[in-house]
C-alpha positions in Angstrom: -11.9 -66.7 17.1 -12.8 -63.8 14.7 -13.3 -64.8 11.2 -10.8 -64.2 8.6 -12.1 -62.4 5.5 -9.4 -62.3 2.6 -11.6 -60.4 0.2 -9.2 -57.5 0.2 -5.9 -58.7 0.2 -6.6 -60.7 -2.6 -8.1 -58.2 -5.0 -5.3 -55.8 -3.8 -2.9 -58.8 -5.3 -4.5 -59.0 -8.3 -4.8 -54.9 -8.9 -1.3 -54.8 -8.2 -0.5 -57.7 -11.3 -2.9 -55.6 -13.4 -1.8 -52.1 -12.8 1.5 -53.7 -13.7 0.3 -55.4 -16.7 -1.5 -51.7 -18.3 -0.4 -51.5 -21.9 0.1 -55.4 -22.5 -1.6 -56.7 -25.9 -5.1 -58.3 -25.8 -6.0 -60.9 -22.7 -2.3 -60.0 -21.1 -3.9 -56.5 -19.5 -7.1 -57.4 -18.9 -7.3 -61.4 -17.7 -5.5 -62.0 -14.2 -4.0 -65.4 -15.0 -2.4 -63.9 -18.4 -1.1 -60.8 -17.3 0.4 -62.5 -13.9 2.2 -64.5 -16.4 3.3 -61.8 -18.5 4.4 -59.5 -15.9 7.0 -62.4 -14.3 8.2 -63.0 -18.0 8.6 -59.4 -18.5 10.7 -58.6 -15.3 13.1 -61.6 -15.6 13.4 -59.5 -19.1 14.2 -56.0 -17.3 16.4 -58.3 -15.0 18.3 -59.8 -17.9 18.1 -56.6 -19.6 19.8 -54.3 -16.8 23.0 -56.1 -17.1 22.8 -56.5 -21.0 22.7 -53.1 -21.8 26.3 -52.6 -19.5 27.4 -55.1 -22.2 26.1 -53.6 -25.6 26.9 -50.1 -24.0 30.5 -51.3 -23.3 30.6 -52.4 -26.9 29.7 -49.3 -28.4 32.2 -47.3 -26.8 34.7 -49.9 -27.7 33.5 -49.8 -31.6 33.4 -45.5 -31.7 37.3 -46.1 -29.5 38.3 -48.1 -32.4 37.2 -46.1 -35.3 38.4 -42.3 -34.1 42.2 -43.7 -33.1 41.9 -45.7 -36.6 41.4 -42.2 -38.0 44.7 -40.6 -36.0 46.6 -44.2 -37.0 46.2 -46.1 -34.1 44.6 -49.5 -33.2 42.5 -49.5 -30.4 44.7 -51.9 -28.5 47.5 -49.7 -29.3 46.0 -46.8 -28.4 44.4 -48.4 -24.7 47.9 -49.4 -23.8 49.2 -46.3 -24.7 47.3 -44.2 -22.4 47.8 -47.1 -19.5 51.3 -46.1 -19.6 51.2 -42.8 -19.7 48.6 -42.8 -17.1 45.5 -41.6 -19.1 42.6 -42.7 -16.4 39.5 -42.4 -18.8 37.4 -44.7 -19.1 35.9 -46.1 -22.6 32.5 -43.9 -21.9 34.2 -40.8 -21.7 36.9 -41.7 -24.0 34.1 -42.3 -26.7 32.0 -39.2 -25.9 35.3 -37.7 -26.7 36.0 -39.0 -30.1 32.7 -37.6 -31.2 32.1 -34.2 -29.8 35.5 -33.1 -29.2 37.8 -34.5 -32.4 41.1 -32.3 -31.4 41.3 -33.7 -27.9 41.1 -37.3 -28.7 43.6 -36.3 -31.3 45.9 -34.9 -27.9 45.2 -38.1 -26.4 46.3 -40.3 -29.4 49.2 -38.5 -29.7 50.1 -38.8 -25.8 49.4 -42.6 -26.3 51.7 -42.6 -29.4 54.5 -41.0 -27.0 54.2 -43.5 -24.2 54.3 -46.7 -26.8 57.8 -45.1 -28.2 59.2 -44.7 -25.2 
């Protein structure tokens, strides 16, 4: 049986862990055993990280929601089941990127919402 010779596997391994690593601080981009161990702590970060940002995203929209339908004298609870009933289907993204570009239509919308919660 032919000899196995694992030379180049192995240092395609570790390139791959240091390629990774490029732009760590200090040992973490340059020693093998501390930027393997950097590299696995920083993508259970981006892992953690990815659904995180859905959250504070989420939250934002919420928080710039609450403040423009506070300015037309709504709360935003008020003004979300408002448009449920009067079958407003925007979600809180777009709703947000309308209370700060376009001022008038979210005023429309409030308004709409203010309709549907009297009725």
């Amino acid at each position: 049986m032919a000899r196995v010779k694992r030379s180049v596997a192995s240092r395609r391994r570790r390139k791959k862990v240091l390629d990774e690593a490029r732009g760590y601080w200090g040992t973490k981009k340059s020693s093998y055993k501390r930027a393997k161990e950097q590299v696995n702590r920083s993508l259970r970060y981006a892992y953690r990280d990815r659904r995180a940002r859905k959250r504070d995203f989420r939250r934002l929209w919420i928080v710039r929601i609450n403040a423009a339908a506070r300015e037309n004298g709504l709360a935003y609870r008020d003004l979300m089941h408002g448009l449920g009933k009067a079958g407003v289907e925007l979600d809180r993204k777009v709703l947000a990127d309308l209370a700060a570009n376009e001022p008038q239509a979210f005023a429309q919308l409030c308004e709409r919402a203010r309709k549907a919660l009297a009725q």
